[in-house]
C-alpha positions in Angstrom: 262.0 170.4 3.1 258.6 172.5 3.7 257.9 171.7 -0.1 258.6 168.0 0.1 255.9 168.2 3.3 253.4 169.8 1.9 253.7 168.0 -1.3 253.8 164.4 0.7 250.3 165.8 2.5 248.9 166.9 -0.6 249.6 163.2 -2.1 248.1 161.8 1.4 245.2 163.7 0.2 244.8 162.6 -2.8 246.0 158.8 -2.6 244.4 158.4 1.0 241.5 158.8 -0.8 240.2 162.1 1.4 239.9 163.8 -1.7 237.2 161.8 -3.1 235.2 161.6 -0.1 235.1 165.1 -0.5 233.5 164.7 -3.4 231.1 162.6 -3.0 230.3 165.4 -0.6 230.1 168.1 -3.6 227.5 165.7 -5.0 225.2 165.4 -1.7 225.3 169.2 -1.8 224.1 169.5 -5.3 221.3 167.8 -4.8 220.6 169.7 -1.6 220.9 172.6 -4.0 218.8 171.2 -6.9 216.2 170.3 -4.7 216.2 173.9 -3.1 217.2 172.5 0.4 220.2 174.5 2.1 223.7 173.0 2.1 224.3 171.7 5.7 226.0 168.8 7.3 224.0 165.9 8.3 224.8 162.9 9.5 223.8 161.6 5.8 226.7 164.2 4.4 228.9 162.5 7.3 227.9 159.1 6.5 228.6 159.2 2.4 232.0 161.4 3.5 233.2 158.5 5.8 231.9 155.8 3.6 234.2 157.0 0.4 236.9 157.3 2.3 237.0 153.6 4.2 235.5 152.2 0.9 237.9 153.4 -1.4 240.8 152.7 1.0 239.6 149.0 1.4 239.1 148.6 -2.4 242.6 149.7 -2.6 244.1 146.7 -0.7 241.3 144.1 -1.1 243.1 142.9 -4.9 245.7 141.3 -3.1 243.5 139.7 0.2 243.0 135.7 0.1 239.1 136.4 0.9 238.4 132.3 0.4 238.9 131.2 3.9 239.2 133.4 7.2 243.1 131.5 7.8 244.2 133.0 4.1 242.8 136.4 4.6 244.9 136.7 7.8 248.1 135.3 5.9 247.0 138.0 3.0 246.8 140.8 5.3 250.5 140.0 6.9 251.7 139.9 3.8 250.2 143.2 2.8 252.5 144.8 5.5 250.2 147.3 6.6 251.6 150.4 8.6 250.3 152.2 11.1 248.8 155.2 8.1 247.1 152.5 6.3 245.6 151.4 9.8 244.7 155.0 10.0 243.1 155.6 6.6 240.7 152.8 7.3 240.3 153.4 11.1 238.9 157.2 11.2 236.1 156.9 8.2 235.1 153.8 10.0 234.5 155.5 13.3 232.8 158.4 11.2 230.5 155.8 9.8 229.8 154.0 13.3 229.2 157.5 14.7 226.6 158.5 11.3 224.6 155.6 11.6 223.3 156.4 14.9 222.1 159.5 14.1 220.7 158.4 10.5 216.9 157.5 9.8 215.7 154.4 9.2 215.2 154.8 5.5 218.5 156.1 5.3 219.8 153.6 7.0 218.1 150.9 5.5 219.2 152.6 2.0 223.2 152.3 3.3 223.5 149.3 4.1 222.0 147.7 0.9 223.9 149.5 -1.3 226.8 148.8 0.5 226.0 144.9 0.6 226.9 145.3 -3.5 229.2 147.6 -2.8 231.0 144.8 -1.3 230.2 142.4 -4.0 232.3 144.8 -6.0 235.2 144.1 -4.4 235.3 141.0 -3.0 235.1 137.5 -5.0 231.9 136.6 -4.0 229.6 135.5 -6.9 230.1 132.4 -8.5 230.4 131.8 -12.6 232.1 129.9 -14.8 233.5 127.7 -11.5 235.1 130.3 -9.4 234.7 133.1 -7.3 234.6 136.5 -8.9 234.0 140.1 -8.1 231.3 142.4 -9.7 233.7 144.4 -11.2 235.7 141.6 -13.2 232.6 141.6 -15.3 232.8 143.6 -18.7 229.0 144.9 -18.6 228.9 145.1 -15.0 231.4 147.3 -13.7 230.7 150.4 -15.3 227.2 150.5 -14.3 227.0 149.0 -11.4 229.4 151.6 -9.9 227.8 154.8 -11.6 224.5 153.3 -10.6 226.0 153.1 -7.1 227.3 156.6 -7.0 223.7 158.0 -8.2 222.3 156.2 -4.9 224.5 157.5 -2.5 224.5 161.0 -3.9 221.3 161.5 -5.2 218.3 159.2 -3.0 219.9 158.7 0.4 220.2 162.7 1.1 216.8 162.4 0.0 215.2 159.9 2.0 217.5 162.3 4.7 214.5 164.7 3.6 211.8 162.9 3.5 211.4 163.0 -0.1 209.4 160.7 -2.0 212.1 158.4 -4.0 209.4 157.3 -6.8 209.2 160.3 -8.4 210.0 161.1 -12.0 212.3 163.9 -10.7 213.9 162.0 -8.6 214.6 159.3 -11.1 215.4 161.7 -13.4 218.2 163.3 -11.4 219.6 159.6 -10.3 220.0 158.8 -13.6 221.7 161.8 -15.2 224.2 161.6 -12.1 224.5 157.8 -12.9 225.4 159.1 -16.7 227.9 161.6 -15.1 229.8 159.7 -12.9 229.5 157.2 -16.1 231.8 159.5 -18.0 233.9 159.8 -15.1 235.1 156.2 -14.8 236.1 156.5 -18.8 239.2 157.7 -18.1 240.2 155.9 -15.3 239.4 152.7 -17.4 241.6 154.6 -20.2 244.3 154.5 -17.4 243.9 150.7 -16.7 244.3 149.6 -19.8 247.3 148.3 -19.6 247.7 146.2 -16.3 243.7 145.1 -17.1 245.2 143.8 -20.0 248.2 142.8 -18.0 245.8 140.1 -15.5 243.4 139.6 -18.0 240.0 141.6 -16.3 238.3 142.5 -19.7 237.4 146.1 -19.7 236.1 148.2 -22.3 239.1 149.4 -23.1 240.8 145.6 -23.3 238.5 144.2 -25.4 237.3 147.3 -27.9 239.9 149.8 -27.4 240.6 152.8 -26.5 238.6 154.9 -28.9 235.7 152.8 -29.1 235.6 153.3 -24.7 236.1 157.3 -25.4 233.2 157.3 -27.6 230.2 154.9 -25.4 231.8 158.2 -22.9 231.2 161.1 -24.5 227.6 159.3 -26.0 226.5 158.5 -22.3 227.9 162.4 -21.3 225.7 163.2 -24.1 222.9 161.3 -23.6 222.4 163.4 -20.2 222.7 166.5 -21.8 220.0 165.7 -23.9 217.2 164.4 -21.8 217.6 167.5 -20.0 216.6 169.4 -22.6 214.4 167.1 -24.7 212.8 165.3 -21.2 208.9 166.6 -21.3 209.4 167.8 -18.2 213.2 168.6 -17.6 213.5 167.5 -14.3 212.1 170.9 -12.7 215.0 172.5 -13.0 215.8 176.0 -13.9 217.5 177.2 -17.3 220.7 178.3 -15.2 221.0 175.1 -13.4 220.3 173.1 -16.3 223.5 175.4 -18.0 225.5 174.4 -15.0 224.9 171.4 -15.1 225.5 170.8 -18.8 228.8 173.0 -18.4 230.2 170.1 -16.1 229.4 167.6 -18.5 231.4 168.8 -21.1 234.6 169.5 -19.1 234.1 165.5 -18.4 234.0 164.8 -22.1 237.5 166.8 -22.4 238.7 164.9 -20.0 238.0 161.7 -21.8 239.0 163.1 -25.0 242.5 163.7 -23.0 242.6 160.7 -21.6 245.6 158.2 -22.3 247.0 154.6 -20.8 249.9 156.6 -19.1 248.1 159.9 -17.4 250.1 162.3 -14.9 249.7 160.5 -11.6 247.2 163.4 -10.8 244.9 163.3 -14.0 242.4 161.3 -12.7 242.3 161.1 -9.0 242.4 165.1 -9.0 241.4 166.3 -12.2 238.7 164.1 -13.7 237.3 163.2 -9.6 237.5 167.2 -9.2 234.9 167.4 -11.9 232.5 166.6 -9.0 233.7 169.7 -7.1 233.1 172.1 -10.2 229.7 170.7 -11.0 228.8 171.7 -7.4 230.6 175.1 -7.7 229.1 175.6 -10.9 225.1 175.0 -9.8 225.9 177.0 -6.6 227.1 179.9 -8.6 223.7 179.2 -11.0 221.4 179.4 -8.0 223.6 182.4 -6.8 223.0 184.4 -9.5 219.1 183.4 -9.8 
């Protein structure tokens, strides 16, 4: 009985979508730490934490709400049948986010609430082509990008801006865009994972219209293509030769993780495994600067 608890808690982890809040939280402290600022816990750290968690949890249920008129959403969200834990999962980020923003900057703040105006465009059918409402990521070129792109903005400029650091800079650009490369290589496998039910409704992904080794490969090329400009980049990004090792170390256990990647993954292979890469980057850059 114990067992089938703590087993049903770790899933409530996992599948509540805690677990990737958490590491989205990894991220905000690597670039704390690759900036040489202490790890601490803002209201920018509490902010990103909360906003994972409510937005993955609303992504989660917003493929089957009627978003075209404010009567269909309610019928949609009877017929979703929500209990009082799904109430839950969406209630207690959204107080932490409430509570965040009054304590945020206005830079910060400014920051949140435009990435999270596409953020929503992600998910709900709001942009019109080809005669009907679609979301952002129903679009083949748009999806991957647009969500590593919004990953590098959370992580990388809004604890910045928490900072006061200047957001034009070349290393600061630089960084954004070799997270936006990381977190790139990250979806792969989760697309990999899709394949089928994509497939299934007819979304085309990369994997539905070029396959599943042609997705592996744009992966690993983009996972390589930030392991290079750290090392070829005239000026690599200020950072030192450990962190850059680090760094590179956590790229390549997410290229094995697309190179393991299949249509019918372990239900824990990517929401643990592949999102836990986040994690080990940070443990692996704090261990860098540890032994510096």
């Amino acid at each position: 009985m114990a067992i089938e608890s703590t087993q049903e808690d770790f899933d409530l982890f996992i599948f509540g979508n805690v677990f990737i809040g958490l590491c989205s939280v990894a991220l905000v402290f690597n670039t704390f730490l690759i900036n040489g600022f202490p790890i601490q816990l803002t209201s920018s750290v509490v902010l990103v934490f909360s906003s994972t968690w409510f937005y993955y949890n609303f992504h989660h249920h917003s493929h089957h709400l009627d978003f075209t008129s404010f009567g269909g959403f309610k019928i949609s969200v009877r017929a979703r049948h929500f209990n009082t834990l799904d109430y839950l999962m969406l209630f207690i980020p959204a107080c932490g986010i409430i509570f965040s923003i009054v304590f945020v900057q206005l830079p910060v703040l400014i920051a949140f609430l435009l990435i999270s105006f596409f953020s929503i465009l992600y998910s709900i059918p709001l942009v019109m082509w080809n005669g009907r409402r679609r979301r952002l990521r129903e679009s083949l070129f748009l999806k991957l990008p647009f969500l590593a792109l919004s990953w590098a903005a959370v992580t990388v400029l809004i604890p910045l801006l928490e900072q006061e650091q200047a957001v034009d800079t070349g290393k600061i650009l630089g960084q954004a865009f070799a997270r936006a490369l990381f977190i790139y290589g990250l979806c792969i496998p989760f697309e990999i994972r899709d394949h089928d039910s994509e497939k299934k409704w007819g979304t085309n992904t990369l994997p539905v219209v070029y396959g599943i080794k042609i997705t592996k490969i744009v992966g690993i090329l983009m996972l390589a293509l930030g392991i290079a400009l750290r090392h070829l980049s005239p000026d690599p990004m200020r950072l030192s030769t450990d962190i850059i090792r680090a760094l590179d170390l956590s790229f390549i256990v997410a290229m094995i993780w697309i190179l393991s990647a299949k249509s019918n993954p372990s239900k824990y292979f990517c929401k643990f495994y592949v999102d836990g890469t986040m994690i080990l980057q940070f443990i692996f850059v704090y261990l860098a600067i540890l032994r510096a």
